[in-house]
N, C-alpha and C positions, 0 to 999 in steps of 0.2 A: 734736641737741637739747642746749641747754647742761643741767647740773644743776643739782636746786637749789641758794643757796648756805646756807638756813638750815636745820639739823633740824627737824621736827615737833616737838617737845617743845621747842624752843628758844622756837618760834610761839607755843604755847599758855602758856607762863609767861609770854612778855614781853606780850601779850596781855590776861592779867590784871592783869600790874602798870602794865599806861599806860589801864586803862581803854579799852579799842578792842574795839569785837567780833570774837572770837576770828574769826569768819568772814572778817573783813574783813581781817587781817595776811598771811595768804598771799596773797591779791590785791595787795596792797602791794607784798609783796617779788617777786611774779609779775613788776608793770608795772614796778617800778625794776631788773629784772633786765635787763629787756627794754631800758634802757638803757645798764646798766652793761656788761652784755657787748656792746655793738658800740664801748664804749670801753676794753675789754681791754687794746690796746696801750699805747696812752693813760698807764693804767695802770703798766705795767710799766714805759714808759719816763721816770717822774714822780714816781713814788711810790713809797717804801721796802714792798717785799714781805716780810712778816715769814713767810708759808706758802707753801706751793708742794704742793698734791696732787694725788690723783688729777681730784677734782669742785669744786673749788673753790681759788679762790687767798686769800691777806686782806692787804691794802696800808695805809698808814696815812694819814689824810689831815687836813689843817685842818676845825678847826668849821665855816667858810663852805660847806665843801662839802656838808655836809646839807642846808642853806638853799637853793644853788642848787638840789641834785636834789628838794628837796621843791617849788620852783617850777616846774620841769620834769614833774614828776609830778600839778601842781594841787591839792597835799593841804592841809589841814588843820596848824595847828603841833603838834596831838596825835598824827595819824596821822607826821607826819613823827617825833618825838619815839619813836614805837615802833617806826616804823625804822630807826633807829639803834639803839635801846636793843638790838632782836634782832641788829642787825650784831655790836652791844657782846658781848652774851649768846653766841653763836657763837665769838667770836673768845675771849673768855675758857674757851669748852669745849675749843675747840684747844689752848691754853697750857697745861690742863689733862693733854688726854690725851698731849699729847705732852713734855710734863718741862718745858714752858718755862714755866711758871704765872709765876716770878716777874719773868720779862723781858715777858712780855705786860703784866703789872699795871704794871711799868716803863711800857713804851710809852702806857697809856693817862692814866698822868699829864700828857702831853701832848700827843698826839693819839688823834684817833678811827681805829676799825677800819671796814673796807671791804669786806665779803666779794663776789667774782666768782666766780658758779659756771662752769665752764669746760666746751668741748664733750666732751662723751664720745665717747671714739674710735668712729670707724665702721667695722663688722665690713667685714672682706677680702673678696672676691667673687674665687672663683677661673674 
């Protein structure tokens, strides 16, 4: 099972600030997971990877690419609007916790962030 790519607190602030029901952003980023992780590779082999962890990776990508996954996902230009913004929100908590705050704010000068939650490893069976 992959994980998720956005904190719960990330949810519930971006949530308030696009106007979306809080309920309704985790289902969001549920269905748009459920495509971005089976283009993982995809991913990796296209897109400048700025993270790399244990549960999630974050890639950077063109504004078009909102547009197409919000078409793919059948949303709203609000709901898509507040999936990006929690992508945004996420990727700037990363930058944060990990000392890059100022090359993240860099990067988002010109592109947008992408966060992949990635499979959690599966226990050893001996």
């Amino acid at each position: 099972m992959a994980a998720d790519p956005i904190d719960g607190g990330v949810l519930l602030l971006t949530a308030a600030k696009a106007s979306v029901p809080p309920a309704r952003l985790p289902d969001l980023v549920e269905r748009a997971q459920t495509i971005l992780g089976t283009d993982l590779e995809r991913y990796r082999r296209h897109h400048e990877r700025m993270y790399a962890g244990d549960d999630r990776e974050a890639f950077l990508v063109d504004e078009d690419h909102w547009v197409r996954l919000g078409e793919r996902l059948g949303v709203t230009a609000r709901e898509r609007s507040a999936l990006r913004r929690a992508h945004e929100e996420q990727f700037r908590r990363i930058g944060r916790r990990t000392g890059r705050e100022d090359e993240f704010e860099t990067a988002l000068e010109i592109r947008d962030p992408l966060l992949v939650g990635i499979e959690e490893p599966q226990p050893e069976y001996e």
